[in-house]
C-alpha positions in Angstrom: -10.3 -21.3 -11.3 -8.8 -19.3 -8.2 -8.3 -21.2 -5.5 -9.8 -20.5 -1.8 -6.1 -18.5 -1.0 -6.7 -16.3 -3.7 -10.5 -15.7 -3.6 -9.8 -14.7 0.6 -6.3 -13.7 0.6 -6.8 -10.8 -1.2 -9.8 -9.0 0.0 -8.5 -10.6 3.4 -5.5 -8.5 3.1 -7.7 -5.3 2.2 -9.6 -5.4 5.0 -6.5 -5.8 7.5 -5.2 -2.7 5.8 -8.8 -0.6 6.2 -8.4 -2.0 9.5 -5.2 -0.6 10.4 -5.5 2.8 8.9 -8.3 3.4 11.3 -6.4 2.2 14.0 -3.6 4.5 12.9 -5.8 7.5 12.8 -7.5 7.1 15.9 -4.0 6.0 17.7 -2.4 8.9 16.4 -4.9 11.4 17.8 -4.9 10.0 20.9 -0.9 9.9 20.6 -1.2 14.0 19.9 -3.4 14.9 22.7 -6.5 15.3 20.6 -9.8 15.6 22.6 -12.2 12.6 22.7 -14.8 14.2 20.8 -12.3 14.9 17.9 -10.8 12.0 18.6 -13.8 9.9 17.9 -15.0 12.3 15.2 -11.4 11.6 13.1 -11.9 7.6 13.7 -15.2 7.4 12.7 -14.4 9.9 9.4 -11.4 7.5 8.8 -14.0 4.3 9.1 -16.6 6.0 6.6 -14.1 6.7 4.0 -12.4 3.8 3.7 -15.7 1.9 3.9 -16.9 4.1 1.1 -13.7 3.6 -1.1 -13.8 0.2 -0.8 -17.8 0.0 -1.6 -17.6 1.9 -4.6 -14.5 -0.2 -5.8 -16.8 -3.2 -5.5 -20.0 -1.8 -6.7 -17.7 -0.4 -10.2 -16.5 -4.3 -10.4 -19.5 -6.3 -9.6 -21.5 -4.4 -12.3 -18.7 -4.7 -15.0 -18.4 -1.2 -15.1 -14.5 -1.5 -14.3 -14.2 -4.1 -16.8 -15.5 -1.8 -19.5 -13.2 -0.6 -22.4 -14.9 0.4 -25.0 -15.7 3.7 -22.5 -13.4 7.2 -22.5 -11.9 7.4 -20.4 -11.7 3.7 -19.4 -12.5 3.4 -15.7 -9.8 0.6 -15.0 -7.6 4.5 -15.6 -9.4 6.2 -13.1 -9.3 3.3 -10.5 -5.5 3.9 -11.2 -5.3 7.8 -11.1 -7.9 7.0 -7.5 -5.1 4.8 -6.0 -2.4 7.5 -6.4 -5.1 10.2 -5.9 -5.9 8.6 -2.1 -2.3 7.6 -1.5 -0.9 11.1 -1.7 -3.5 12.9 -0.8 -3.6 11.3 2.7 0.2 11.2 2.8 1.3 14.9 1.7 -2.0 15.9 4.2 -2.0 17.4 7.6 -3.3 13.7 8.9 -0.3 12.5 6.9 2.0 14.2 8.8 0.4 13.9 11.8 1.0 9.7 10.8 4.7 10.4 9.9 5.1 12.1 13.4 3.3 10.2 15.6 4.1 6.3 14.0 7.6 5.4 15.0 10.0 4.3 12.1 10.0 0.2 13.2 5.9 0.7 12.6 5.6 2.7 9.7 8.7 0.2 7.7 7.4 -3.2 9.4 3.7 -2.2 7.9 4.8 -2.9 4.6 6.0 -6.3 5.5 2.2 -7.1 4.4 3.6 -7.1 0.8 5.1 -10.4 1.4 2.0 -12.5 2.4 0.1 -10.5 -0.7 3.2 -11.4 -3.2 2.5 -15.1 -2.4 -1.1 -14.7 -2.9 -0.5 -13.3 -6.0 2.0 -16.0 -7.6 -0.9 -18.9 -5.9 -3.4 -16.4 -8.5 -0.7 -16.4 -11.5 -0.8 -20.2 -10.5 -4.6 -20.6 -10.6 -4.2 -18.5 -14.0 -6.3 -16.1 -12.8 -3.7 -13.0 -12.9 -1.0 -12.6 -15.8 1.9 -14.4 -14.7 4.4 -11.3 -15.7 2.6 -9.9 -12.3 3.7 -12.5 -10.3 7.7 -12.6 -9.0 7.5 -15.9 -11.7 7.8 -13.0 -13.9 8.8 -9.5 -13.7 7.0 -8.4 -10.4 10.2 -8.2 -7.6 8.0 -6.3 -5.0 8.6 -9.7 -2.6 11.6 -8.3 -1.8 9.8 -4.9 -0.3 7.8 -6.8 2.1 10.7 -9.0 3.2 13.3 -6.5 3.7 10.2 -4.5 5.5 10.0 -7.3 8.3 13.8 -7.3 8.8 14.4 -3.6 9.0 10.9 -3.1 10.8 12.7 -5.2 13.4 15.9 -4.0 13.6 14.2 -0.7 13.8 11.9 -2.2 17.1 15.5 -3.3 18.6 17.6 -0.2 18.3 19.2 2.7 16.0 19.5 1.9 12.6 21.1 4.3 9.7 19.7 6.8 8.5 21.0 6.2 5.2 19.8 2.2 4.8 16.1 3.3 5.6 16.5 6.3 2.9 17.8 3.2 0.5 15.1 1.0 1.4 12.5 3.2 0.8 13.7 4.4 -2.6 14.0 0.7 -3.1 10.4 -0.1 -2.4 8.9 2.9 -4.0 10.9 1.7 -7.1 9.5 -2.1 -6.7 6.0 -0.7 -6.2 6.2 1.5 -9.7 7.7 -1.1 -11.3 4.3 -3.7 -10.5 2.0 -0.9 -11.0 4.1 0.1 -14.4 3.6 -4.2 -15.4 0.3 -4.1 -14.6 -0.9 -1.2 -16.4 1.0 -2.2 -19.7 -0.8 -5.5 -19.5 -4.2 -4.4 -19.1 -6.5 -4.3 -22.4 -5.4 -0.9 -23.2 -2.1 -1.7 -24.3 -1.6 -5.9 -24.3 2.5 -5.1 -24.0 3.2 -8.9 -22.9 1.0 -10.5 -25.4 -3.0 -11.6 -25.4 -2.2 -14.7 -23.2 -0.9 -11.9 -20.6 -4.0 -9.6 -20.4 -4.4 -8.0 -16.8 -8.5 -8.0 -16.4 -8.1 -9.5 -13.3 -8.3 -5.9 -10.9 -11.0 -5.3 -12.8 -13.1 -8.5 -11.2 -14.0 -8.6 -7.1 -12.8 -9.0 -4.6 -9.2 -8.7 -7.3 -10.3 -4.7 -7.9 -9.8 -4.3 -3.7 -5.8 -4.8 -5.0 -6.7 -0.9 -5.0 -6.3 -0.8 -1.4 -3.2 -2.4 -0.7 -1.1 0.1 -3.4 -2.4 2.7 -1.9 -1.4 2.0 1.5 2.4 0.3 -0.2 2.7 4.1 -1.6 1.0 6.1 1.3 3.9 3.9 3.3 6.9 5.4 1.7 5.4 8.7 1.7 4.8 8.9 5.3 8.5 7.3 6.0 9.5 9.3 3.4 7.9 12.3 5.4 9.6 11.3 8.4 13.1 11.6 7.0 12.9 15.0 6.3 11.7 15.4 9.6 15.1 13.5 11.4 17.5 15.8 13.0 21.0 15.7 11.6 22.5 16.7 14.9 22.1 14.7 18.2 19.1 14.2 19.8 18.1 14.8 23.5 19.1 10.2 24.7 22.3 11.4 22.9 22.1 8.9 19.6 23.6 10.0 16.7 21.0 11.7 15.1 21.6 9.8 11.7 20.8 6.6 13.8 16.7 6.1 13.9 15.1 4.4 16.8 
């Protein structure tokens, strides 16, 4: 049975992250000099979709409709394909880059420091034995180390220039983590039973457990955005006369 962290840790943690994408967007367009009206047309766009993702998420789980397998295609596949569908959609977008411009690099890397509080959640759930414990940093899932590197960088960021080069590694690093969890949790899932039948992954496909949608997304719509904003970095020196492969 999970316990009361993981019944309202993790839709706890979904809705802080619905929360602060619409902060982001509206933030950004006021950052950009967007008028009001659009303004306030963007943010309220921002609150319907992510309201809507998340409602159909639960509405697929609490019917058993995400659970189903005997289906083609399965929908657990397409709540997949929808995570990386949103992510990069929204990242590789003109809002995206308007995100990656506007979002300095101490916020964009600190935000993901939110994978640290959600890996503990998930090794309380791999506890309970309500997730597959091969999902859990008890077992193959390292992603722990994204969030906490996140907080110390994300601060170092807030406090002065960093490298260029350790945020280009620590991105990599994360987007590698993050593939390698979503890669685990996939192989575990009913549709191929890698670890074993004591490790089958059903969990995502239960609520609130299927909102675990919303916080890959916005892992992966992280390190496109900083990603984003790399390309964007000047390699010559910029106008407070920083080295340009330093980032504030």
């Amino acid at each position: 049975m999970a316990s009361n962290l993981v019944r309202f840790g993790i839709p706890g943690i979904a809705l802080v992250l619905a929360a602060a994408f619409v902060w982001a967007v509206d933030y950004t367009a006021f950052k950009s000099g967007l008028a009001a009206a659009r303004r306030r047309r963007q943010t309220l766009v921002a609150v319907l979709a992510v309201a809507g993702y998340l409602g159909v998420i639960a509405a697929l789980a609490l019917t058993g409709l995400l659970g189903r397998f005997d289906v083609l295609p399965p929908p657990l596949l397409l709540w997949i394909l929808s995570i990386f569908g949103v992510a990069l959609g929204v990242g590789l977008s003109t809002l995206g880059r308007r995100l990656a411009d506007e979002l300095s690099f101490a916020a964009l890397v600190g935000f993901q420091a939110f994978r640290l509080p959600l890996e503990l959640v998930m090794h309380r759930a791999a506890t309970d034995k309500v997730m597959p414990s091969v999902m859990s940093f008890g077992g193959y899932n390292f992603d722990i180390a994204s969030g906490a590197t996140a907080l110390l960088l994300g601060l170092a960021l807030s406090r002065g220039h960093v490298p260029r080069a350790l945020v280009v590694a620590w991105n990599a690093l994360g987007a590698l983590l993050l593939a390698v969890i979503v890669t685990i949790a996939f192989l575990a899932t009913p549709l191929v039973r890698a670890f074993g039948d004591t490790q089958i992954n059903t969990w995502v496909t239960q609520f609130p457990y299927a909102w675990m949608a919303m916080m890959v997304a916005s892992a992966l719509l992280g390190h496109v955005l900083v990603a984003r904003k790399l390309r964007r970095t000047s390699s010559t020196v910029n106008p407070s006369h920083a080295p340009a492969s330093s980032l504030a």
